[in-house]
N, C-alpha and C positions, 0 to 999 in steps of 0.2 A: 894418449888419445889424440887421434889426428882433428886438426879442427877445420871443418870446412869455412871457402868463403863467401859460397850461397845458400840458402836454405830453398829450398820449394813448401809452401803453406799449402795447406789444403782443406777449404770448405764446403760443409757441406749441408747445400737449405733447402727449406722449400722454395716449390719453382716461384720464381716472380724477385725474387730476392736479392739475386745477385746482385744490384748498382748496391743496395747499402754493402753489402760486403763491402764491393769496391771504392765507394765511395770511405768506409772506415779505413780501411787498411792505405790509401790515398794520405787516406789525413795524417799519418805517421811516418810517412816516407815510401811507400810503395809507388809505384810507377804505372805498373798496367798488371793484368791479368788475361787470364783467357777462361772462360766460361764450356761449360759442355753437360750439356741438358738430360737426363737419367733419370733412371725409376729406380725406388730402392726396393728392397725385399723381406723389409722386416716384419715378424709375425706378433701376435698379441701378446703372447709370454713378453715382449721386450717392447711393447706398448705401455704394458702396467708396469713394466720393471721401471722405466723413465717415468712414468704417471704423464705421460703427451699423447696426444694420437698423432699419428703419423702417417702422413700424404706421400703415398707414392710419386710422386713427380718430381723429381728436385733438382738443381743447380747445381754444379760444383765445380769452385772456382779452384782456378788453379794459381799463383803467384809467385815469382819467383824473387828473393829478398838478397840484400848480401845480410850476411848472421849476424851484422850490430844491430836492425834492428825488427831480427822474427821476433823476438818476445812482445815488444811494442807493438806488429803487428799481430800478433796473436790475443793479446789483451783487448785492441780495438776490436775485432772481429766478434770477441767472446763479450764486450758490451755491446757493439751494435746488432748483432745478429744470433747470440745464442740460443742455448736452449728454452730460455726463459724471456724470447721475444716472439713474435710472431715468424720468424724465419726458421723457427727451431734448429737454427745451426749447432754440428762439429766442428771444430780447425784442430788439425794438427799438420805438424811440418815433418818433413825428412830433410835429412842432408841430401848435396848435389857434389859430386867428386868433379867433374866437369862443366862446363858449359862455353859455346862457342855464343858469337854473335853480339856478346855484350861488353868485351870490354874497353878499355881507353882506347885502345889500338883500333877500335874501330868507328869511336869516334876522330881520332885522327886521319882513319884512312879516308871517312868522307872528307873532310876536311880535305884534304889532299884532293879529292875528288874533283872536290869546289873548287879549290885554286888551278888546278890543272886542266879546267873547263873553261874558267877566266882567261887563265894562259892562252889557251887556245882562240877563245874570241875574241882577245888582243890581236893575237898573229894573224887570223881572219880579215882584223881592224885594217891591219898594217899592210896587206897582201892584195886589200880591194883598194885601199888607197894608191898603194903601188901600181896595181891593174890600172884604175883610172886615170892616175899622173901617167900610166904610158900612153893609153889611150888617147888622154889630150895632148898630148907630144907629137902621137901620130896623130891626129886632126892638125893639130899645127901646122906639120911637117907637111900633110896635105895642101893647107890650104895657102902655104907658102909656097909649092910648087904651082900652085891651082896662078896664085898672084903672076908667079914669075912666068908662067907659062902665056899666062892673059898678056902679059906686057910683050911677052914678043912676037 
């Protein structure tokens, strides 16, 4: 079995609910989420088969984990938001084969980013100080002729 090394979670509440999702799965190591607001479609037969009623309006967060620790998030979610809270939340997760955007390398590449923005406002530094020291040079130079020119 191949083992991935992100999961994607996925909940699903009544609307209004999402920060506790967020807020639980937070608490275990998750980062952020992204949210997107939906009507579900389920009919009475799977009203009484759950024994909840069920609000078409709902939340559903989406979160992306690395896989040490979906279950921890999936346990919070399933205390702070299940079915048997007022959120009447699902979570389940799927694997992720890919994903761009998140990893070391790109914390590093900001990093990189940063110091080579630094770099550059040093050279800036160094460039207007140079500008200026010529500047005063030529003013000097000016007003040494300006002198020498008075005296004769």
């Amino acid at each position: 079995m191949n083992k991935t090394k992100y999961e994607l979670v996925l909940c699903i509440v009544n609307a209004g609910f999402s920060e506790i999702v967020m807020d639980a799965a937070k608490e275990v190591g998750a980062r952020g989420g992204t949210v997107i607001h939906a009507r579900g479609t389920a009919n009475r037969e799977a009203e009484q088969f759950f024994n909840i009623t069920i609000q078409p309006d709902k939340d559903v967060v989406m979160i992306l984990v690395t896989a040490d620790i979906k279950d921890a998030v999936l346990h919070a979610l399933y205390q702070g938001a299940g079915l048997k809270t007022a959120g009447q939340g699902i979570a389940f997760s799927l694997p992720v084969d890919d994903v761009v955007g998140l990893s070391s390398s790109t914390t590093q590449t900001a990093k990189d980013s940063k110091n080579t923005k630094e770099n550059k406002d040093s050279k800036a530094d160094i460039d207007n100080k140079n500008d200026n020291t010529s500047a005063d040079k030529t003013i000097s130079n000016q007003e040494e002729q300006i002198t020498v020119d008075n005296k004769s």
